[in-house]
N, C-alpha and C positions, 0 to 999 in steps of 0.2 A: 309366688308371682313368676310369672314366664321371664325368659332374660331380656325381649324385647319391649316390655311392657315395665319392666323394672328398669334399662336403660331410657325411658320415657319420661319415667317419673322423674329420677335422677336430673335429667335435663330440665324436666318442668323448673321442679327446684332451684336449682342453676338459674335458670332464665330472671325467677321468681326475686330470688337473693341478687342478681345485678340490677333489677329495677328497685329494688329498694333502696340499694347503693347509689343510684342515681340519684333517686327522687331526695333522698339525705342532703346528696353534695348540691345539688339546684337550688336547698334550705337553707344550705349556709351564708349568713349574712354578710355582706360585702364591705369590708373595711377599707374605709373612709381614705381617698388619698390627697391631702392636703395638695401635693404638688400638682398634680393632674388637676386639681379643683384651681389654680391659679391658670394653668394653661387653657383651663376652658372659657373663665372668666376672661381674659386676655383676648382670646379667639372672639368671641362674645362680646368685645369690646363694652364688657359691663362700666366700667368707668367715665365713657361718653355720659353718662345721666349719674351714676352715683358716687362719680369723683375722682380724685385723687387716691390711692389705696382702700376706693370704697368709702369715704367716711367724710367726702366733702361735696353733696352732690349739688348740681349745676344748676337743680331748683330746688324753694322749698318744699315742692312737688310731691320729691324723690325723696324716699328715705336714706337713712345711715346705716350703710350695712357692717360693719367693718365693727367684728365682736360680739356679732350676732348671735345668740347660741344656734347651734348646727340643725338641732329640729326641727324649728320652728324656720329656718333659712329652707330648708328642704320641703316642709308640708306649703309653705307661700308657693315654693315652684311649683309642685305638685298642680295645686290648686289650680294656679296660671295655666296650667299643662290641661287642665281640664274644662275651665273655661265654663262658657255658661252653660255648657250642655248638665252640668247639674248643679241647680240653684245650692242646693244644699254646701256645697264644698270648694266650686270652682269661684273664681274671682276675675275681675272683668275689667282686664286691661290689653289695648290692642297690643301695644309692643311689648307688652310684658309675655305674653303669650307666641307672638310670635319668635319671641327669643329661646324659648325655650321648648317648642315642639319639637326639635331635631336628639332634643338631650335624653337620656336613659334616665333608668332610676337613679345607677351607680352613677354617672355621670352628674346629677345634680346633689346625693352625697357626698359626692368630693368637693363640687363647688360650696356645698354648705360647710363644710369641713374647711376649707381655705378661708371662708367668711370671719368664719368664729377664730379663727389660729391669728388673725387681723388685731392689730391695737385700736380703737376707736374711742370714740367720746361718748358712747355707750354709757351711764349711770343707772346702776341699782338700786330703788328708792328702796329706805328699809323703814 
């Protein structure tokens, strides 16, 4: 191979192996931060409608979040997030939705993460 056609490749390469490295670190999944997930809630003033620490809410309305497991806290926002524009997934509540379009994904991981880290009156039927 000529030297400038071989300094080419070499680069392709190069180029090739830092987009992979990218595309890797962009896959890695975002650990959950309890603390940030209380400061959001806070900011959020989630407690207006579901209570005290989450777990005393204002109506029987409102659920009890506080002890929540974390996925299932996180796919509700989600959902909310999505709204009715797909029947299939989204859920259809005005303030629920508008509380939580400004949020990320990571950002309502941590609020499900601060959820579940909560004591509540939560019961596992067995």
């Amino acid at each position: 191979m000529k030297k400038p056609q071989l300094a080419l490749h070499t680069m392709f390469k190069a180029v090739c192996a830092a987009a992979a490295c990218l595309g890797l670190a962009a896959n890695v999944a975002h650990a959950a931060d309890a603390g940030n997930g209380k400061v959001l809630a806070d900011a959020h003033n989630c407690a207006a409608c579901h209570g005290v620490n989450l777990n005393k809410p204002v109506s029987p309305e409102y659920p009890k979040l506080a002890g929540q497991h974390a996925d299932y806290i996180y796919w509700a926002l989600r959902q909310y997030q999505m709204g009715n524009g797909n029947p299939h997934f989204g859920r259809n509540n005005a303030i629920m939705q508008a509380q939580v379009q400004s949020l990320s994904q990571g950002d309502m991981k941590d609020i499900a993460a601060y959820v579940e880290s909560l004591s509540g009156d939560l019961v596992q039927k067995k």
